[in-house]
C-alpha positions in Angstrom: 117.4 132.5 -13.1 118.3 135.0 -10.8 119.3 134.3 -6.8 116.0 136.4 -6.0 114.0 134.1 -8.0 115.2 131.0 -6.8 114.8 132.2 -3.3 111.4 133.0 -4.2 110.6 129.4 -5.7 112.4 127.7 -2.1 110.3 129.8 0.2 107.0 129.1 -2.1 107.9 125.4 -1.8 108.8 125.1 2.2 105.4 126.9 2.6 103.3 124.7 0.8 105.6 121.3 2.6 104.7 123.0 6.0 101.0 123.2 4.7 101.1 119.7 3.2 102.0 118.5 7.0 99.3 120.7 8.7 97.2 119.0 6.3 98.3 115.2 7.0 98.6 116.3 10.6 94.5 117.9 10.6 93.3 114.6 8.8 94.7 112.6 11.9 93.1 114.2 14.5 89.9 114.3 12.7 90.3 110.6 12.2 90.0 110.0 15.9 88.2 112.4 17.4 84.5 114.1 16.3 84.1 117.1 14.4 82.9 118.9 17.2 85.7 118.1 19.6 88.2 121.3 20.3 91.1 119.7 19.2 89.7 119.3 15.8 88.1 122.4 15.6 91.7 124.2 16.5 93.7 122.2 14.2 90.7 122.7 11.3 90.8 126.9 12.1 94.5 127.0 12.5 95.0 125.2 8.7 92.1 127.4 7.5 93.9 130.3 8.4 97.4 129.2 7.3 96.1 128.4 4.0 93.8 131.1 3.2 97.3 133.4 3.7 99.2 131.4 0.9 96.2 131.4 -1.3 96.3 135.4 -0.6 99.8 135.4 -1.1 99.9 132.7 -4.6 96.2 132.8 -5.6 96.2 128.7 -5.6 97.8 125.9 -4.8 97.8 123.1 -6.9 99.1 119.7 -5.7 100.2 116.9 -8.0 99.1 113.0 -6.8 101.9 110.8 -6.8 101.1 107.4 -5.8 102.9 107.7 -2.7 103.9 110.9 -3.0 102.7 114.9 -3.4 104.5 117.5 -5.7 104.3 120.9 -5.7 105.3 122.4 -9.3 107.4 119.2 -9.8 109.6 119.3 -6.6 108.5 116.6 -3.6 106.9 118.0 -1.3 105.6 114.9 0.9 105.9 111.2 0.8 104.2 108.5 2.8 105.1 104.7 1.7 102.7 103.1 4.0 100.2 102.4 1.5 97.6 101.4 4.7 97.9 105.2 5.6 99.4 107.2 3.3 96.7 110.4 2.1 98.5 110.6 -1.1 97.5 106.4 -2.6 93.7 107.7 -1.1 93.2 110.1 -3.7 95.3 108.4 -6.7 93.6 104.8 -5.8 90.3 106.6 -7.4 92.3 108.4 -10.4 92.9 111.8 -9.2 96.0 113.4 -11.0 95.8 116.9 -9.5 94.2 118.9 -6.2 93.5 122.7 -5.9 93.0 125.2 -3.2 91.9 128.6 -5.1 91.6 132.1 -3.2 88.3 132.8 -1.7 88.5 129.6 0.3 86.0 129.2 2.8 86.4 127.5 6.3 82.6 125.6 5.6 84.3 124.2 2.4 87.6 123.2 4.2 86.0 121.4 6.9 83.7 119.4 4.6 86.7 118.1 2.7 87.9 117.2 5.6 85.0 115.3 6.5 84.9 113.4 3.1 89.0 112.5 3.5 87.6 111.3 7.0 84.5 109.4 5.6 87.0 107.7 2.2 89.4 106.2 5.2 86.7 104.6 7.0 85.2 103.0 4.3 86.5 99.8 2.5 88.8 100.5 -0.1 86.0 98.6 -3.2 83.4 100.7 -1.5 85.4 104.5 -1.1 85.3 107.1 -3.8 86.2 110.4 -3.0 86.4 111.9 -6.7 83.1 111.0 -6.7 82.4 112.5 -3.1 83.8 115.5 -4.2 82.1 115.6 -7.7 78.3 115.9 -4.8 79.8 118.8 -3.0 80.7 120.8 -6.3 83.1 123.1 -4.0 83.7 126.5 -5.2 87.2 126.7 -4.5 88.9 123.4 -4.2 89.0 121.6 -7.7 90.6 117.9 -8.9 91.5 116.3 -11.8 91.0 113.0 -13.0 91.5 111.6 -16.4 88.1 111.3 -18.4 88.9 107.3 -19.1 89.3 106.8 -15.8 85.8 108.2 -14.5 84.3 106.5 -17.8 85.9 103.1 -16.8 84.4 103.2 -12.7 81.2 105.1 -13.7 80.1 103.7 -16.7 81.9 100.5 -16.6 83.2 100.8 -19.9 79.7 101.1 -21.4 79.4 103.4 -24.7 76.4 105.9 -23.9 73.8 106.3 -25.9 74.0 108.8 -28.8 70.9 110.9 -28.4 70.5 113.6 -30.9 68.4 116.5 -30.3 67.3 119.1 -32.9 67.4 122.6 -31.1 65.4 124.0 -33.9 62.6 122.0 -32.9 63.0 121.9 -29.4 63.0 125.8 -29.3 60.4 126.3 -32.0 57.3 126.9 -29.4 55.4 123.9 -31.1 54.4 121.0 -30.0 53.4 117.8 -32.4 50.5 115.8 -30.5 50.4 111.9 -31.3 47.6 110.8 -33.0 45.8 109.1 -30.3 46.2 113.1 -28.3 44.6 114.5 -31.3 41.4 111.7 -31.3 41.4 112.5 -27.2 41.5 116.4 -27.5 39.3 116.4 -30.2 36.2 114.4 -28.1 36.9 116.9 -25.0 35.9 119.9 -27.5 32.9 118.0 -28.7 31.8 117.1 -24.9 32.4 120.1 -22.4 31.1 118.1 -19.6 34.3 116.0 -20.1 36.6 119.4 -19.3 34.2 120.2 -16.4 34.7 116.8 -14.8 38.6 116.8 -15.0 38.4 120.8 -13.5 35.8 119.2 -10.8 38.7 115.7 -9.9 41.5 118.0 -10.2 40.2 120.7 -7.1 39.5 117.8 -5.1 42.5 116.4 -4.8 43.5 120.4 -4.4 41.6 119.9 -0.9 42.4 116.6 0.4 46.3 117.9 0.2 45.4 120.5 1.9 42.7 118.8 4.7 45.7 116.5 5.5 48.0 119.1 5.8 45.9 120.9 8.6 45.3 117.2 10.3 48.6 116.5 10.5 49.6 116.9 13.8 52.5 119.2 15.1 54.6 118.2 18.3 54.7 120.2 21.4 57.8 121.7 22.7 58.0 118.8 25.3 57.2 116.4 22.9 59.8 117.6 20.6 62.0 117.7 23.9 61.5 113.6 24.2 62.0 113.1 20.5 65.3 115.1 20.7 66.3 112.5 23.8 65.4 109.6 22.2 67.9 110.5 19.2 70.7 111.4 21.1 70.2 108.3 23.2 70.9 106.2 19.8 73.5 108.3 18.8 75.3 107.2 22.3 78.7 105.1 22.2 79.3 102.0 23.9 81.0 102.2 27.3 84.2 100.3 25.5 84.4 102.8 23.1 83.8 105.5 25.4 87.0 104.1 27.0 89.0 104.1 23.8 88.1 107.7 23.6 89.2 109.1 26.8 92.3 106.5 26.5 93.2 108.8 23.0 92.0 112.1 24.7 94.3 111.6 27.6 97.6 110.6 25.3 96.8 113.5 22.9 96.5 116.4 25.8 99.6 114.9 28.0 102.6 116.5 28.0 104.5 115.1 30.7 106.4 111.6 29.6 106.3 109.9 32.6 102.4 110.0 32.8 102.2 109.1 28.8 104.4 106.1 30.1 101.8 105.2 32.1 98.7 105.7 30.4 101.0 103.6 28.0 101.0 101.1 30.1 97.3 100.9 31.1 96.4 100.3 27.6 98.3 97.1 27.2 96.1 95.8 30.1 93.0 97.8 28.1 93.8 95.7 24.7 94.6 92.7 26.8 90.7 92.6 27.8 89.5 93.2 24.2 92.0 90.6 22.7 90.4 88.1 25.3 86.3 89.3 24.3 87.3 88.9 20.7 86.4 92.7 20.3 88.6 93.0 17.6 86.8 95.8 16.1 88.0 98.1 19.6 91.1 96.9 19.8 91.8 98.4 16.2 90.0 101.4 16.9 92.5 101.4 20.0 96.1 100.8 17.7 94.9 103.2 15.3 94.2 105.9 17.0 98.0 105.6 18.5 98.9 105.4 15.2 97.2 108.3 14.2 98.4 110.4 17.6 101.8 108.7 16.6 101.6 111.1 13.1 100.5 114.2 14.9 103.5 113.7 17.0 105.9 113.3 14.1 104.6 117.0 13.1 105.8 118.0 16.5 109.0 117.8 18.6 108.9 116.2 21.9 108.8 112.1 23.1 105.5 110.9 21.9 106.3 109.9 18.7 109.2 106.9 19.9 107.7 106.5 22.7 104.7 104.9 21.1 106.3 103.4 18.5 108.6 101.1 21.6 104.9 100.4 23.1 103.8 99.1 19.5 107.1 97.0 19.4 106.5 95.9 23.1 102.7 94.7 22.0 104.5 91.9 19.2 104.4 88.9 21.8 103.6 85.5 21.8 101.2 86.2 24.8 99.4 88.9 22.6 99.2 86.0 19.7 98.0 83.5 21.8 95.3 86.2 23.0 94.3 86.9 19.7 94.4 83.2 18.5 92.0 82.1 21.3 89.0 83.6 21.0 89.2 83.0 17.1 89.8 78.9 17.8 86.8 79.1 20.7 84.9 81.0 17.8 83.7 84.0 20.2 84.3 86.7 17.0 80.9 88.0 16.2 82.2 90.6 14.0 85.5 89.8 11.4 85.3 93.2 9.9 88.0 95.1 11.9 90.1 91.6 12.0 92.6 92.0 9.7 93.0 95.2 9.9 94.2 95.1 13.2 96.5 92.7 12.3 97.9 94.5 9.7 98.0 97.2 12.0 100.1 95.5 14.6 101.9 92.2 12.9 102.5 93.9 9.6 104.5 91.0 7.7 103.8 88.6 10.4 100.1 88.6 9.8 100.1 86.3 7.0 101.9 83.5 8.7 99.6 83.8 11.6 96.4 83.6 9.2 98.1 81.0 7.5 98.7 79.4 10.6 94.8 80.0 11.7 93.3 78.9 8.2 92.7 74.9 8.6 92.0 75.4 12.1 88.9 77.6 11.8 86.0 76.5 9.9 84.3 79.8 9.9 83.5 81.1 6.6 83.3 84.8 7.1 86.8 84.1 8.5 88.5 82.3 5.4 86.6 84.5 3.4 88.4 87.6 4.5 91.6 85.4 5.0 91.9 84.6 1.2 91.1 88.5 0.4 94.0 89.3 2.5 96.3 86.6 1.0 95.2 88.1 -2.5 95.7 91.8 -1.5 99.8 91.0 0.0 100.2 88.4 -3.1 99.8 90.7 -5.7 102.5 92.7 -3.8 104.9 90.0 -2.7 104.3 86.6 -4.2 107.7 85.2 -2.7 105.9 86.2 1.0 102.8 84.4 0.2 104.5 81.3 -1.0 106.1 80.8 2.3 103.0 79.9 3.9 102.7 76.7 1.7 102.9 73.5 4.3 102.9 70.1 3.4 100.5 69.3 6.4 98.0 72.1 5.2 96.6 71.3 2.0 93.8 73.2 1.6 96.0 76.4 2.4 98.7 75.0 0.2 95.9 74.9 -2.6 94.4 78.2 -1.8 98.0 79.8 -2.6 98.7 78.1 -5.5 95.3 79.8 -7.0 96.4 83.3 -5.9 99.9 82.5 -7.6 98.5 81.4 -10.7 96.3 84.5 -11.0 99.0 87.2 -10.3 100.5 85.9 -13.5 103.5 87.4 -12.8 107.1 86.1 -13.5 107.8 86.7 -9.3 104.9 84.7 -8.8 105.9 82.1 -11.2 109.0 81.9 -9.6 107.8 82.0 -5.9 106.7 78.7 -7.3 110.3 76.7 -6.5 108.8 76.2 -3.2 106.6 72.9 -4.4 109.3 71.2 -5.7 111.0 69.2 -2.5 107.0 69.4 -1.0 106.5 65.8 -0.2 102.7 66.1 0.0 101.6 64.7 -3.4 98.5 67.0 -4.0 100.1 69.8 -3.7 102.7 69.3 -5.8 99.7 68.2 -8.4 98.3 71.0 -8.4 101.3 73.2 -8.8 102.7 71.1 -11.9 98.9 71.7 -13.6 99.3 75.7 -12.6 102.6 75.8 -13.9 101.4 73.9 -17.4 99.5 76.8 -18.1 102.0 80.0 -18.0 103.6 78.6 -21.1 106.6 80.5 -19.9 110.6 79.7 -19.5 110.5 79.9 -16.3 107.8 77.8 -15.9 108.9 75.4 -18.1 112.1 75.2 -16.5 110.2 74.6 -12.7 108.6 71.9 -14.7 111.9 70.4 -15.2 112.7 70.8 -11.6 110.1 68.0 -10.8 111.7 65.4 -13.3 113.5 64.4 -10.5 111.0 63.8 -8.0 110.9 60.3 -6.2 107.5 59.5 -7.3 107.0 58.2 -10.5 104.0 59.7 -11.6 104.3 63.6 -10.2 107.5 63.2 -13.1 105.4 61.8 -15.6 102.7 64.7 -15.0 105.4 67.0 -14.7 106.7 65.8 -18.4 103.1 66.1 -19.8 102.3 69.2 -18.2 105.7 71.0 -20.3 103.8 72.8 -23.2 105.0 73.0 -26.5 108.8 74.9 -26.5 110.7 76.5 -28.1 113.8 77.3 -25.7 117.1 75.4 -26.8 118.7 75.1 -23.4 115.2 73.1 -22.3 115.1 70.8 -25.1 119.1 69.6 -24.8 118.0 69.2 -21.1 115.4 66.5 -22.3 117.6 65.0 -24.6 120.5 64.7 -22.1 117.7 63.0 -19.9 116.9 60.9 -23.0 121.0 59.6 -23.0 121.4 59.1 -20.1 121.8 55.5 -18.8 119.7 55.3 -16.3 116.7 56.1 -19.0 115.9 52.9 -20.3 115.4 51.9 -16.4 112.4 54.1 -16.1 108.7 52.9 -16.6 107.3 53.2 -20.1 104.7 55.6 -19.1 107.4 57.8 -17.9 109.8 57.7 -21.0 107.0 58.2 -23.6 105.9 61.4 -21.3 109.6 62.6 -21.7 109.8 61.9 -25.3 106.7 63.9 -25.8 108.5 67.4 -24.9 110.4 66.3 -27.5 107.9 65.8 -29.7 105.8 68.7 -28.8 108.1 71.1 -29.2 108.5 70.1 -33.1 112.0 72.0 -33.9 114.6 70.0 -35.8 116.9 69.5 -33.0 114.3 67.6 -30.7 113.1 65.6 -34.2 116.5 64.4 -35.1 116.8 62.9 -31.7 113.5 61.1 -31.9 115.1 60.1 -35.3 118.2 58.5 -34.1 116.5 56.6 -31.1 114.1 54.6 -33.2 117.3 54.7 -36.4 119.4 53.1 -34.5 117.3 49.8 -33.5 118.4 46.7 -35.1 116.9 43.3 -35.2 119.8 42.1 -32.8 118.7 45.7 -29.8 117.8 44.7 -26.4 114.2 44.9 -25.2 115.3 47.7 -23.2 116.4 50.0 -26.3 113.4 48.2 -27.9 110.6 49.7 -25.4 112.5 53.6 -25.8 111.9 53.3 -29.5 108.3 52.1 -29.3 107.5 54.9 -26.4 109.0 57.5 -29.5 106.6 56.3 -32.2 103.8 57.1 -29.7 105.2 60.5 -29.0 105.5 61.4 -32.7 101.6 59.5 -33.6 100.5 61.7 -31.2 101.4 64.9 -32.8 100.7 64.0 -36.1 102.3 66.0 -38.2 104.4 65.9 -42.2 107.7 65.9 -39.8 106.8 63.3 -37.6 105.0 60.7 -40.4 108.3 61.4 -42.2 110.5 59.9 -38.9 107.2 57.2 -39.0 107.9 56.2 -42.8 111.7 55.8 -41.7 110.8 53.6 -38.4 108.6 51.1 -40.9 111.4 50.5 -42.5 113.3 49.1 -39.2 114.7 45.5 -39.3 113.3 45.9 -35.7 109.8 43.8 -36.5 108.3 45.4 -33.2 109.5 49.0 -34.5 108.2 48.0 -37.8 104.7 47.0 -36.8 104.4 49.9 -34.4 105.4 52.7 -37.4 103.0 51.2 -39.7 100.2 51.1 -37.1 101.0 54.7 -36.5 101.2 55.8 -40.0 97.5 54.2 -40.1 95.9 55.6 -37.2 97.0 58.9 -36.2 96.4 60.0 -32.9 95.5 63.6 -31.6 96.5 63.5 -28.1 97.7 67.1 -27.2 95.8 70.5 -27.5 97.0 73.8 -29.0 99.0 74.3 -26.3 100.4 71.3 -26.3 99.5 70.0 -23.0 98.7 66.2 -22.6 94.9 65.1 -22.2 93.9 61.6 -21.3 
């Protein structure tokens, strides 16, 4: 490639970055202002024009969709890796691969996009489409991609349509085929002209009527259409508070000296102090995001805006601003949860989950916990070790609440984010994450399980033990047979050694069956009761399985001088017992 060329390709590229940025920059201010407000009409003409001269200049520009990310003819071209913001996850969230600008572009078609970028970010992530939004307007000269799957899978729910076939030769063949009940109809309308003359007769009637109620219909008068005009704009009128949130973004977006934006700064911590303390939490994210969104415009620009709002956003993380937004949620004055977490994503970031955690058993409300759980889901799935932390042995029903996120992420970082339960000392909790843990049938799971072997209480170990599926994993099974040794063993409860013994069991593989083997071998006439009790809890364990391997360590044990083994082989050689599922867990 010559030096020309590749001169060429860099210029092409820092054009299209610049345009990317006037892009992101445009979508900003449109975000917080209305389309008829000067800024945005400058910022929408001055992209218009800037574009319009590439597209002269390259014919198109095609942009791929990164998840975080744009390319322009495979080199990075922008990046944004706040999901919460970034333009790029808004168009691949719905599937879109590729976007195009063509030559010919008008300003009408620019500034609708814009408006449907603006209309996707207001929406609710379940409830925005904007391949679809874009698939209405059918614009000339900007195009997408999106894979064919994709569309089929959100528009047709991964329903098959119906195979219709149509003949063309009949369909263009200028005939028609009448039913036979048309024929028997068309044929008694020949026979009886008065029928024909009647239907003429009905047919101009209803010809008048339309037409007498056109004429009734009464117009409005210019006053009257005056009023009317009034009376719309009236309802199309803002509330004084967001009036204020308007003229609060006006004034930082049009100042340009830094000690005034310090002060405006400052007037709008006393500003979001009020709405914190009315509960308008819908405002007070209106407020933070439109700093945010002056915040990016500033980034685009050089000058002191841009850190200066980002220390005012730092200065707003307080305990005085949490107990302000605490209060009115305790003294239920929210009316509208909408716009809650939001803002606190918006402001606390990381923080916000151990505040709603801390919130959760406090507040009844069930709009509240509704929303709560949907934002515990939507940062689970993302960082299960995060959510975990909010587990409390004096919250329960939060405890509980996690546990059912974890266990439906399904994910080996959630599984492990479950270590947390095991020094828990509140009982149900630690219930519930044994029986959630049961069903991964995983390693680590299995080896979390073996974590609570050592609890204090007696039966969290013996539904621990039950809860260990059937395994496979060497390392597990010598663990269970060193617990099996070990002095201390034949101290335990006989509920809790027969749950041991039935890993053992369960997990059917020779080395586990050759230590059921010795325990119950090894008893004599002359063993303690002790010893006695471990052999009787491994006769269970292997009647419960039931299979050739375990009747054959059965036959063996009815063979025992020991006349308690003895009895209890025979008896389970007689009765068989199917205790365990496919999956090997225990059931009463």
């Amino acid at each position: 490639m010559t030096e020309d060329k590749i001169t060429l390709d860099e210029k092409e590229i820092q054009e299209v970055e610049e345009l990317i940025k006037l892009l992101t920059k445009t979508i900003s201010t449109i975000k917080i202002f209305l389309e008829d407000h000067t800024t945005v009409k400058n910022q929408i003409e001055d992209l218009w024009l800037k574009l319009n001269a590439f597209l002269e200049k390259y014919q198109h520009m095609e942009i791929e969709i990164q998840e975080l990310s744009f390319t322009y003819k495979n080199k990075l071209v922008f990046q944004d890796k706040k999901t919460i913001k970034s333009l790029p996850f808004l168009l691949y969230k719905d599937g879109m691969q590729t976007l195009s600008f063509y030559k010919g572009l008008k300003k009408e078609e620019l500034r609708e996009f814009m408006e449907i970028i603006k209309i996707v970010y207001e929406l609710p992530p379940e409830e925005s489409d904007i391949v679809n939004l874009l698939w209405e307007k059918d614009f000339a000269n900007i195009r997408y991609f999106a894979p064919d799957e994709f569309l089929e899978t959100k528009i047709g729910i991964g329903k098959k349509l119906p195979d219709i076939q149509v003949d063309r030769d009949a369909l263009f063949s200028g005939s028609i085929d009448l039913l036979p009940e048309d024929k028997t109809e068309l044929q008694t309308a020949r026979e009886d002209p008065d029928i024909l003359e009647q239907a003429d007769k009905e047919e101009e009637e209803h010809l008048w009527e339309d037409a007498e109620f056109s004429e009734q219909t009464p117009t409005l008068t210019d006053q009257e259409n005056r009023i009317l005009d009034a009376m719309l704009m009236a309802n199309r009128q803002v509330t004084p508070e967001d009036e204020l949130v308007l003229l609060i973004t006006e004034m930082l977006n049009l100042e340009e000296d830094s000690e005034k934006f310090k002060e405006i700064l400052d007037a709008i911590i006393h500003v979001h102090k009020d709405l914190l303390q009315k509960g308008d939490f819908t405002r007070a994210y209106q407020l933070l995001n439109n700093l945010m969104e002056i915040k990016i415009i500033a980034s685009y620009e050089s000058g002191y805006k841009e850190s200066l709002i980002q220390g005012f956003l730092h200065r707003l993380k307080t305990k005085e601003i949490e107990s302000l937004i605490k209060r009115p949620l305790i003294d239920n004055k929210v009316k509208d949860f909408r716009l809650l977490f939001a803002y606190l994503d918006l402001l606390l970031e990381s923080d916000a989950l151990s505040l709603l955690g801390e919130l959760y058993e406090k507040i009844i409300n069930t709009e509240f916990r509704k929303g709560s759980l949907e934002y515990f889901r939507e940062k689970g799935v993302k960082n299960p070790e995060t959510l975990a932390r909010l587990v409390d042995d004096n919250k329960t029903n939060l405890s509980k609440e996690v546990i059912s996120i974890l266990s439906s992420i399904r994910e080996k970082r959630s599984i492990q984010s479950f270590a947390v339960f095991i020094p828990s000392k509140n009982k149900t909790i630690k219930s519930e994450a044994i029986k959630s843990l049961g069903k991964f049938k995983d390693t680590t799971s299995n080896k979390l399980l073996l974590g609570f072997l050592n609890d204090s209480d007696e039966n969290i170990r013996i539904l621990a033990a039950r809860n260990i599926p059937i395994i496979k994993d060497d390392s597990i099974i010598e663990h269970v047979i060193q617990m099996a040794k070990h002095k201390g063993f034949k101290d335990k409860n006989e509920k809790e050694i027969e749950s041991i013994l039935e890993i053992l069991a369960r997990s059917k593989t020779e080395k586990a069956y050759e230590s059921l083997k010795k325990i119950i071998g090894k008893l004599s006439f002359f063993s303690g009761s002790k010893n006695t009790v471990i052999g009787l809890c491994a006769i269970e364990s292997l009647k419960a399985v039931d299979n050739p391997e375990s009747r054959k360590i059965l036959k063996k044990g009815s063979r025992s001088k020991n006349k308690k083994i003895k009895e209890a082989s025979d008896s389970a050689l007689q009765q068989p017992s199917q205790t365990f599922d496919q999956k090997g867990l225990y059931h009463d």
